[in-house]
Steps between C-alpha positions, in 0.01 A plus 500: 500500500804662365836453627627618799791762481835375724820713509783345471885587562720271353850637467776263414920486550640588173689199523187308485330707265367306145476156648154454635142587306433830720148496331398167607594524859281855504208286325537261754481707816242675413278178416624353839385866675175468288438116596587604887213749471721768563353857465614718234814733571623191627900551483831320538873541412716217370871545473678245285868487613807254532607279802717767632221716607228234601771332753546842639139573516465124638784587760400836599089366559523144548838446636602236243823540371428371101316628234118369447265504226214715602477745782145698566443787803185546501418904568261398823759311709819583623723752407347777274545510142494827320230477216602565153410849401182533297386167706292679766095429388190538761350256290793217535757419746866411450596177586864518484817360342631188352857440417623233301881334372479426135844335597285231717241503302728387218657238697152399615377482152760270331472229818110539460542462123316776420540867331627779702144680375330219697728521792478845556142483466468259771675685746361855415158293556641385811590819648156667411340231679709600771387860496158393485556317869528105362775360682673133494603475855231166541474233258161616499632858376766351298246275305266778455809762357577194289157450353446846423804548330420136288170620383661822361837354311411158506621179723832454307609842702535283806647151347872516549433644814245288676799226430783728705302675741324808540465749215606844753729517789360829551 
């Protein structure tokens, strides 16, 4: 069977531009997409930005008052998210935005003891499974979100933070 086609938008900051493998986070969306049996024309848009603008996104949608790692808004729930032009397919469906803080993710990554690569990874992972309706509200959720994301990048993703606490505050 060949490979399913999935648009992606990624746009990044330019203050955060050059520091994370661009192609590797595509490869890995689209596998996730693909494993989620996703049809093609299957789309997304993943913004890569600083603190500043995920603790106003976090403020503005979640009233939380401090930047996060990963934010998703999924296009079926809530308030409407334009679609990317060139996104629109009868065949697939847009399933909205993630947004993430290389600035967290950094900080995340050194007290995890892992790469910023693997970091941002994990939480771009995370936020898909968002859009895709897994949730961690339940232990039951939370173990399931956790698994998933394990059997992708591996059970080292979660080490530092099983220790501390939840992974997400989102």
């Amino acid at each position: 069977m060949p490979a399913a086609r999935y648009p992606l938008d990624i746009r990044v900051a330019p203050a955060q531009r050059g520091q994370v493998d661009l192609v590797a986070l595509r490869r890995l969306v689209r596998e996730v997409l693909r494993d989620e049996d996703q049809p093609a024309g299957t789309a997304l848009a993943l913004r890569i930005a600083g603190d500043t603008f995920l603790h106003t996104l976090n403020l503005e949608h979640r009233g939380v008052d401090a930047p996060t790692d990963v934010l998703s808004f999924p296009y079926d729930e809530g308030e409407a998210v334009p679609v990317p032009e060139g996104f629109e397919d009868e065949e697939g469906r847009y399933l909205g935005d993630i947004a993430i803080s290389l600035e967290t993710a950094g900080r995340q990554a050194k007290s995890a003891r892992i790469t910023l690569d693997e970091e941002v990874q994990h939480i771009v992972l995370h936020g898909v499974l968002h859009l895709l309706g897994y949730d961690h509200e339940t232990p039951e959720e939370a173990r399931d979100m956790e698994e998933r994301e394990e059997r992708r990048l591996g059970t080292h993703i979660h080490g530092a933070a099983k220790r501390r606490g939840p992974a997400h505050t989102d």
